[in-house]
C-alpha positions in Angstrom: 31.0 11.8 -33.5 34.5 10.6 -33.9 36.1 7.8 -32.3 37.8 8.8 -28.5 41.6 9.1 -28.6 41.6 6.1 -25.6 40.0 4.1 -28.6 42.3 5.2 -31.7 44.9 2.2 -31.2 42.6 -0.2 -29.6 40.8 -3.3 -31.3 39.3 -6.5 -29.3 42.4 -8.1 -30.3 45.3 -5.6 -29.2 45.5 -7.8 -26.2 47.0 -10.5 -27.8 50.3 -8.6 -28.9 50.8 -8.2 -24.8 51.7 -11.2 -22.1 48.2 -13.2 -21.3 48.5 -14.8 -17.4 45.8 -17.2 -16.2 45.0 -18.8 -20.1 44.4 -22.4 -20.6 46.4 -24.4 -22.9 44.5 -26.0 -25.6 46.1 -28.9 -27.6 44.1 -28.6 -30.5 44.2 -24.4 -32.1 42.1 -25.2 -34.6 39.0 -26.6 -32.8 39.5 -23.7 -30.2 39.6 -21.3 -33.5 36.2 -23.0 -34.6 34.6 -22.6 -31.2 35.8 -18.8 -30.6 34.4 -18.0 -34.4 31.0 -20.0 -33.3 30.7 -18.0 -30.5 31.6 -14.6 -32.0 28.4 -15.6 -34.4 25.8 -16.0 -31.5 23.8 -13.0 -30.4 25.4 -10.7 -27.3 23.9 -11.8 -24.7 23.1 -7.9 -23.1 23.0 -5.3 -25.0 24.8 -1.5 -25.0 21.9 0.7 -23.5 21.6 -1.9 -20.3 25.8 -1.2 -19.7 25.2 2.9 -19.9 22.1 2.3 -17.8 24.3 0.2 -15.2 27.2 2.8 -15.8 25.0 6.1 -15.0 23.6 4.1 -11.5 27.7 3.6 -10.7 28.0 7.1 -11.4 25.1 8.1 -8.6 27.0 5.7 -6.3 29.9 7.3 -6.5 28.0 10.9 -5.9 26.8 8.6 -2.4 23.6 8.4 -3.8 22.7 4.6 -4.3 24.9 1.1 -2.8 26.3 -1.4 -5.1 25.6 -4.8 -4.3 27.2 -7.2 -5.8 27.1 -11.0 -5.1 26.8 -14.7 -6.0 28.9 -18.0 -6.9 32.8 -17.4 -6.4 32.4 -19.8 -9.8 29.1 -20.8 -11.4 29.0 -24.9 -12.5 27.2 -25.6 -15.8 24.9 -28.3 -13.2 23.5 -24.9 -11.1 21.8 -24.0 -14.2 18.6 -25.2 -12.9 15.2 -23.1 -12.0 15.0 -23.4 -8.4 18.7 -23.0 -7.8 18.7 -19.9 -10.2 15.7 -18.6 -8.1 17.5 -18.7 -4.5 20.3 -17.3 -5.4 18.0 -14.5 -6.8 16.0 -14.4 -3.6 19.0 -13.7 -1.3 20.0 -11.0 -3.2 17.1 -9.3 -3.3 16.5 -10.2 0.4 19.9 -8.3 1.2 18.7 -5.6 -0.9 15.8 -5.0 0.9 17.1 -4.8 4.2 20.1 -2.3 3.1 17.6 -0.5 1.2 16.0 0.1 4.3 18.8 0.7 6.6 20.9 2.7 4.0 18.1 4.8 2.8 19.1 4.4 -0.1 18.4 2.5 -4.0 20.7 -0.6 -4.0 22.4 -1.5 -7.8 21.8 -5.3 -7.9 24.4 -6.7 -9.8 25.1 -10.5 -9.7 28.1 -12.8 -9.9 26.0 -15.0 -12.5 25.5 -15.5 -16.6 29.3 -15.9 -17.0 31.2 -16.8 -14.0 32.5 -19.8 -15.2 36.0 -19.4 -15.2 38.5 -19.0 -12.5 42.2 -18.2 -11.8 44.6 -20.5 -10.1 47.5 -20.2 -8.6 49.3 -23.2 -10.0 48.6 -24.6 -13.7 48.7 -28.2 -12.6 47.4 -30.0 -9.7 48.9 -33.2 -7.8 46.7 -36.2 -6.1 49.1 -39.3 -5.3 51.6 -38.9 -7.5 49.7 -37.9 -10.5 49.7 -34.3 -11.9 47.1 -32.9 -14.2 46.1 -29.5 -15.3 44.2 -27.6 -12.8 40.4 -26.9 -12.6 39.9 -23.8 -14.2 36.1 -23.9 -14.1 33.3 -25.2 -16.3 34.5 -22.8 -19.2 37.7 -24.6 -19.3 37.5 -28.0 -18.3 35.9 -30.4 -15.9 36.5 -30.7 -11.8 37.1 -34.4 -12.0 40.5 -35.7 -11.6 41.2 -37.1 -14.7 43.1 -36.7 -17.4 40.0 -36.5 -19.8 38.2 -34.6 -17.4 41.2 -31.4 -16.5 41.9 -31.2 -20.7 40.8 -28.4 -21.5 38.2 -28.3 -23.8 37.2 -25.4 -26.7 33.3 -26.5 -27.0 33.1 -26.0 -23.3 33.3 -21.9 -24.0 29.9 -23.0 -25.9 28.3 -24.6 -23.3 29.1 -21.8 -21.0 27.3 -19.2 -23.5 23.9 -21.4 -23.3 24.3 -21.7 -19.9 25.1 -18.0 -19.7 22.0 -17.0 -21.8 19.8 -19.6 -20.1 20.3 -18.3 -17.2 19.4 -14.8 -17.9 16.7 -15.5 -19.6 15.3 -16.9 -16.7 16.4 -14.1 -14.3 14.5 -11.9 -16.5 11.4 -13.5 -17.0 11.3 -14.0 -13.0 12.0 -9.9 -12.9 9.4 -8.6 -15.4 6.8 -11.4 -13.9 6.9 -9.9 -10.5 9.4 -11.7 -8.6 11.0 -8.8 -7.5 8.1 -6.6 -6.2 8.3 -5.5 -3.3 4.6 -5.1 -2.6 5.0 -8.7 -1.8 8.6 -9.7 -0.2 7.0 -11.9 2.0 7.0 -14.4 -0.9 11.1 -14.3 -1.0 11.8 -16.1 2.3 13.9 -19.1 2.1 12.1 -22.0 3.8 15.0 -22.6 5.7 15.2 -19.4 7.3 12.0 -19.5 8.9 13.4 -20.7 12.4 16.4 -18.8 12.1 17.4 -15.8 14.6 17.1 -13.4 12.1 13.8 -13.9 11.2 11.6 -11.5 13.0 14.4 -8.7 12.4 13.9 -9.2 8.9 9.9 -10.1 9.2 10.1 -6.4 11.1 11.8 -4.6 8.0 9.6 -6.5 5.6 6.4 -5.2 7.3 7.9 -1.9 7.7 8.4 -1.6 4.1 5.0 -2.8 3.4 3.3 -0.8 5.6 4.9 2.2 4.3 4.1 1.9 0.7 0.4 0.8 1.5 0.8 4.2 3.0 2.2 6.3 0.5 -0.2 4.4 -2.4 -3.4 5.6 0.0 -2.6 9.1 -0.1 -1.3 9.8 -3.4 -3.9 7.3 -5.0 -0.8 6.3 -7.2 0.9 2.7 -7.5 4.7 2.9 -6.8 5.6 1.6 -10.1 9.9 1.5 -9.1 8.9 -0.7 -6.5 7.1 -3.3 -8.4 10.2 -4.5 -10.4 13.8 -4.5 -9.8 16.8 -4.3 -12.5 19.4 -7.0 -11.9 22.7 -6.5 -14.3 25.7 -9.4 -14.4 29.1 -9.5 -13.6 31.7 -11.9 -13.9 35.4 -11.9 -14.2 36.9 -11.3 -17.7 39.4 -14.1 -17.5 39.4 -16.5 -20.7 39.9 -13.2 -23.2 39.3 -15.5 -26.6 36.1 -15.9 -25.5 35.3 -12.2 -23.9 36.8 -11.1 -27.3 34.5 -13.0 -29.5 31.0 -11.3 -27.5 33.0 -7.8 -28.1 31.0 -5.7 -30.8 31.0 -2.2 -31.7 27.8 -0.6 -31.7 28.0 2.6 -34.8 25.4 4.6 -33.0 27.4 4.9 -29.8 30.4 4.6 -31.6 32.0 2.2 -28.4 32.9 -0.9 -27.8 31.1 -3.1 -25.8 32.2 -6.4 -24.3 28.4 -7.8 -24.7 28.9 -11.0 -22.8 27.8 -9.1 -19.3 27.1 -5.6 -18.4 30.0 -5.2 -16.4 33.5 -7.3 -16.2 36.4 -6.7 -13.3 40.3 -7.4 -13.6 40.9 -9.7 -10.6 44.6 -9.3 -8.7 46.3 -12.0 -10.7 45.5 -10.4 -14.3 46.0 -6.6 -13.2 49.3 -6.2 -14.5 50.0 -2.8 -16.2 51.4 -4.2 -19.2 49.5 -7.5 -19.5 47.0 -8.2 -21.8 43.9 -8.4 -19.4 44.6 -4.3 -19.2 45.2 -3.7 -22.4 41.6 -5.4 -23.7 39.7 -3.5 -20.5 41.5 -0.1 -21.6 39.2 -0.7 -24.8 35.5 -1.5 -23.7 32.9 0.8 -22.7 31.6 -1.1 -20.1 31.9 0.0 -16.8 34.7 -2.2 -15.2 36.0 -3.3 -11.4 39.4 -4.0 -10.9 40.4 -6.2 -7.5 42.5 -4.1 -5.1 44.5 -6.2 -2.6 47.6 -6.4 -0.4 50.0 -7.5 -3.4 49.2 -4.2 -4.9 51.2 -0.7 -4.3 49.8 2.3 -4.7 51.7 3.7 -8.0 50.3 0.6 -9.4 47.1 1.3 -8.5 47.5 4.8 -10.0 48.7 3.7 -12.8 45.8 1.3 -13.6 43.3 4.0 -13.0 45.0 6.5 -15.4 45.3 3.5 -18.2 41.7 2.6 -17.6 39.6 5.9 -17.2 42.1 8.1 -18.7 38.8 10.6 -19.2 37.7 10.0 -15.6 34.2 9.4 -16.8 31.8 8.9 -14.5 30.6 5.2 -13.4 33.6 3.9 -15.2 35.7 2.2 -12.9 35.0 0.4 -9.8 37.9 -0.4 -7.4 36.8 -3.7 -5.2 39.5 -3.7 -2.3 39.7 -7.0 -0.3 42.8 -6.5 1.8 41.3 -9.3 4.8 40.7 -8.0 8.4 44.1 -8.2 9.3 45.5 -5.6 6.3 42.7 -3.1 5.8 43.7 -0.4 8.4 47.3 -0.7 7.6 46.7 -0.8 3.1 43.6 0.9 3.2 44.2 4.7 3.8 47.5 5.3 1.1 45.1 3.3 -1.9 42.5 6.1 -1.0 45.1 8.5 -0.8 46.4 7.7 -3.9 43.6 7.7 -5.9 42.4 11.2 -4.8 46.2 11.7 -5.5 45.1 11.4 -9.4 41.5 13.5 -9.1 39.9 10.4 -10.7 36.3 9.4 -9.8 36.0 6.0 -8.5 33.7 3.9 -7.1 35.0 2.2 -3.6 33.8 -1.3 -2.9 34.4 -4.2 -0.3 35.0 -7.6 -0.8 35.4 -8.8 2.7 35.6 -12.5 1.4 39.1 -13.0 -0.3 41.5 -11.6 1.6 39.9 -13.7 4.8 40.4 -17.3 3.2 42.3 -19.7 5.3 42.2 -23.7 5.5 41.6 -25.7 8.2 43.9 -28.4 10.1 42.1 -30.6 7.8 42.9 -29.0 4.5 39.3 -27.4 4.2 39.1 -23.5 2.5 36.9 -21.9 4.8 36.4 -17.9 5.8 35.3 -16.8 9.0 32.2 -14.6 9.4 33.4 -12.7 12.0 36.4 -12.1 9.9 33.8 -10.7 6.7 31.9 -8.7 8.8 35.1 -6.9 10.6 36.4 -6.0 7.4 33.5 -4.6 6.1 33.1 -2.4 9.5 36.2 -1.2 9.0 36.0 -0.7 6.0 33.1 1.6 6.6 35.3 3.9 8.6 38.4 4.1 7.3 36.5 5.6 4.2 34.8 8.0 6.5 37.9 8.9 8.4 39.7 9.7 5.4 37.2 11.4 3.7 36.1 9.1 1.2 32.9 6.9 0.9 32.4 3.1 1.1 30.0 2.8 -2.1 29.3 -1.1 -2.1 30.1 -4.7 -1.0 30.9 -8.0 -3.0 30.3 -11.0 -1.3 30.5 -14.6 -2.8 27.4 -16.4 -1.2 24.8 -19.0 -2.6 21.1 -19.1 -1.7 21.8 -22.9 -0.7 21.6 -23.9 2.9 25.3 -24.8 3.0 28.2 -25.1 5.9 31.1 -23.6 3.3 32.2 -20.4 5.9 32.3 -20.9 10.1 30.4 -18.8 12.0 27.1 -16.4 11.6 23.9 -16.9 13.7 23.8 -20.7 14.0 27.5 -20.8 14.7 28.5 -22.8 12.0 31.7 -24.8 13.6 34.2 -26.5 11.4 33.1 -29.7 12.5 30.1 -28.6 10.6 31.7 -28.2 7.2 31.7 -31.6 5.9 27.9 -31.3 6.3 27.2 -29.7 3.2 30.8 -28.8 1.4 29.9 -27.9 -1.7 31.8 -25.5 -3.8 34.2 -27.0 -6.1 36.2 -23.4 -5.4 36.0 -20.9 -2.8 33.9 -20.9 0.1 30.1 -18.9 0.4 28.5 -17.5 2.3 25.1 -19.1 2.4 21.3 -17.0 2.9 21.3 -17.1 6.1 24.5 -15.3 6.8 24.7 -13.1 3.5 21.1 -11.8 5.1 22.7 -11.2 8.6 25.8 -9.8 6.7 23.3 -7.2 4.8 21.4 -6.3 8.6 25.0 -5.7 10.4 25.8 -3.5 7.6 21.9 -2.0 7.5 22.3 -1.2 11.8 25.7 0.3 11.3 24.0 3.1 8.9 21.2 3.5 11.8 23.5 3.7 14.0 25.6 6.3 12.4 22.3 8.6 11.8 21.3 8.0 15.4 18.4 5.2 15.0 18.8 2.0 16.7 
C-alpha cells in the first residue's frame, strides 16, 4: 500500500514552515528543544486501532446511527488529577449518556475533554493587574495561573508534567472502565451524592429503572448476559493547540501506513487556529485521526468550504467533525448557509453543538458566566434548523465538571449570579456542573420523544 497523495508532501513538521497563532514564547530554545525530544521518546499515550475504532463510530453518526457526546473541563489543571475528581467527571458523562441513550434510542460515542486539555487560547498574549503586565495564562501546559512573573513564564518541563498527568489520568479512566464502572446493570451506583435532592432525581431514577428493568428482561428470555452493556468505551479529546508538543506524540504506524497524532484519539482546530494557511491546518491536513474543527460566527462559509476540502480532501468517512457554536442569538441567522455550504462540496461531515462558547458573557461584576437557558436554546435550535434544512444534528459538546459548582446561572436550582462567588472555580471558562449537564442531557432526551410522539 502506498502512501495517500494528501500525505506525499506532509511530515509532523510541515507546519512549522506556515504562520503558528496562539504559541507561547519560551526564553530558553534549548531547554524547550530538550523537553519536546523527551517527550517524543515516551510511549503514545493511545494507540492507532482505538482512533479507527473512534473514527468508524463517527462514521455511524454521521449515517444518524449513534450521538456524539462529548464533554468535560473547558481546561484541565495538573491539581484535578486526583481519583475522586477523575471519577465524577466520569460519572456525569456516563449519567448523560444514559439518559440520551434512552431518549435518543440510540448508542452514544463517549468522548471526553480530558488526558490533554491543558492548554488554552487567549485572546491577548499579556495580561494587566494594577499596572503590571505579564504573559497570559495559557494553561498548565504552558505556565502557571498565578500572577507572577515566575509563575506566567512559560515553562518547557511543564509539556512533561502535562504527559504524566495526561497518562495518569487515563490510566485510571481505564481501569475504572474495564473494572465495571461503566455497567449499566448497575447505574444506580453513578449518582452524585449531591443530586439526590435535586428535581431531577426521580426523572432520572425513572430512566435508570427503566433501563434496568429492560435488560433484566431481555437476559431472562434469551438466557444471554448483554455483554455491550456491561462496559462502555470512552475515547479523549482535547484541542491541538501547543503543536511542538502534539508533534513530538505524532508517529507513523508502517502497517497502516498513516500518521497518527497519538497523544489522544481525536484533536479539533478551535476558531482562533483555523486559518487556511496557518500552520494548525497544515499539521491536521496530515494526521489520521479523526478531527473537529470549531465553527462560529467569525467564520464565512467559503472558509468553511475551504477547510473541509484541505482537511478530508477524500471525504472519508468519520473524518471530520464540524462543532458549530454560533450562541442563541446567531444560530438561525449563520446556521442554515454553513449547512448549505457543506452539502455545497458533497463532503460527509459530522454536525455537532457546542451551545457553551458562543453564549459567554460577564457579569456587572466582571464574572464569565453562561446562561442555561441560553445552552439549552441553542441546542433546541439547533436541533431544528438541521431538520429543517435537511441535515442532522449528530452530537453535543458541553464544557461541564462533575463538581457541585455555581460557574453558569440558571438550571433546576436557579443558580443566580449572586450565587457564583459560592463556588467559582474555573481558572478559565465557565461549566456546567452535574446537575445541569444531567438536565441539559434529559431536555435534549424529551425533545427526541417528543419528536417520535412519546412524552
Amino acid at each position: 500500500m502506498s502512501k495517500s497523495p494528501v500525505m506525499s508532501n506532509w511530515h509532523p513538521a510541515t507546519w512549522q514552515n506556515k504562520p503558528a497563532t496562539q504559541q507561547p514564547k519560551y526564553r530558553d530554545p534549548v531547554a524547550l528543544e530538550r523537553a519536546v525530544a523527551a517527550l517524543g521518546r515516551l510511549p503514545p499515550l493511545v494507540v492507532s486501532w482505538e482512533v479507527e475504532s473512534l473514527r468508524a463510530e463517527l462514521a455511524k453518526a454521521q449515517r444518524g446511527e449513534q450521538f456524539l457526546l462529548q464533554g468535560g473541563d473547558c481546561a484541565e489543571s495538573f491539581e484535578d488529577c486526583q481519583s475522586d475528581y477523575i471519577a465524577k467527571r466520569l460519572k456525569v458523562l456516563l449519567q448523560m449518556s444514559l439518559v440520551m441513550l434512552q431518549g435518543l434510542k440510540r448508542p452514544i460515542i463517549r468522548v471526553g475533554r480530558f488526558a490533554g486539555q491543558y492548554a488554552k487560547p487567549r485572546s491577548a498574549d499579556t495580561e494587566t493587574r494594577d499596572g503590571v503586565t505579564l504573559p497570559t495564562y495559557r494553561g498548565d501546559n504552558v505556565n502557571r495561573p498565578g500572577f507572577t512573573a515566575a509563575e506566567r513564564e512559560p515553562d518547557p518541563q511543564l509539556l512533561l508534567r502535562g504527559y504524566e498527568r495526561a497518562s495518569l489520568t487515563l490510566n485510571f479512566v481505564r481501569a475504572l472502565v474495564d473494572g465495571g464502572f461503566a455497567d449499566l446493570h448497575h447505574p444506580e451506583y453513578w449518582d452524585l451524592a449531591f443530586l439526590r435532592h435535586a428535581p431531577l432525581r426521580e426523572a432520572y431514577q425513572a430512566i435508570v429503572d427503566s433501563i434496568a428493568e429492560s435488560l433484566e428482561f431481555f437476559e431472562s428470555m434469551s438466557g444471554q448476559r448483554v455483554h455491550a452493556a456491561a462496559r462502555a468505551e470512552f475515547y479523549t479529546s482535547h484541542e491541538g493547540l501547543h503543536l511542538l508538543s502534539e508533534q513530538a506524540q505524532t508517529r507513523y504506524i508502517e502497517r497502516q501506513k498513516k500518521w497518527y497524532n497519538l497523544s489522544t484519539h481525536m484533536p479539533w482546530i478551535g476558531m482562533r487556529t483555523a486559518q487556511l494557511d496557518g500552520a494548525h491546518v497544515e499539521y491536521f491536513r496530515g494526521i489520521a485521526n479523526p478531527i473537529g474543527v470549531k465553527v462560529g460566527a467569525g467564520m464565512s462559509a467559503e472558509w468553511l468550504q475551504e477547510l473541509v476540502e484541505a482537511l478530508n480532501p477524500q471525504n472519508q468517512p468519520g473524518r471530520l467533525t464540524l462543532i458549530h457554536r454560533f450562541g442563541a442569538k446567531e444560530i438561525e441567522q449563520r446556521l442554515p448557509d454553513m449547512v448549505d455550504a457543506v452539502r455545497a462540496t458533497g463532503s460527509q461531515v459530522l454536525w455537532v453543538c457546542d451551545p457553551m462558547h458562543g453564549n459567554t458573557e460577564t457579569t456587572a461584576g466582571g464574572v464569565k458566566t453562561r446562561r442555561f437557558d441560553n445552552i439549552l436554546a441553542e441546542v433546541e435550535a439547533a436541533f431544528r434548523i438541521h431538520e429543517e434544512c435537511g441535515s442532522m444534528l449528530g452530537g453535543v459538546h458541553v464544557e461541564l465538571t462533575g463538581e457541585d459548582v455555581t460557574e453558569c446561572v440558571g438550571g433546576a436550582r436557579g443558580l443566580t449570579e449572586a450565587d457564583l462567588a459560592r463556588a467559582y472555580r474555573s481558572q478559565v471558562d465557565p461549566r456546567l456542573n452535574a446537575e445541569q449537564s444531567l438536565e441539559l442531557a434529559m431536555m435534549i432526551a424529551r425533545r427526541a420523544g417528543a419528536r417520535r410522539g412519546h412524552p
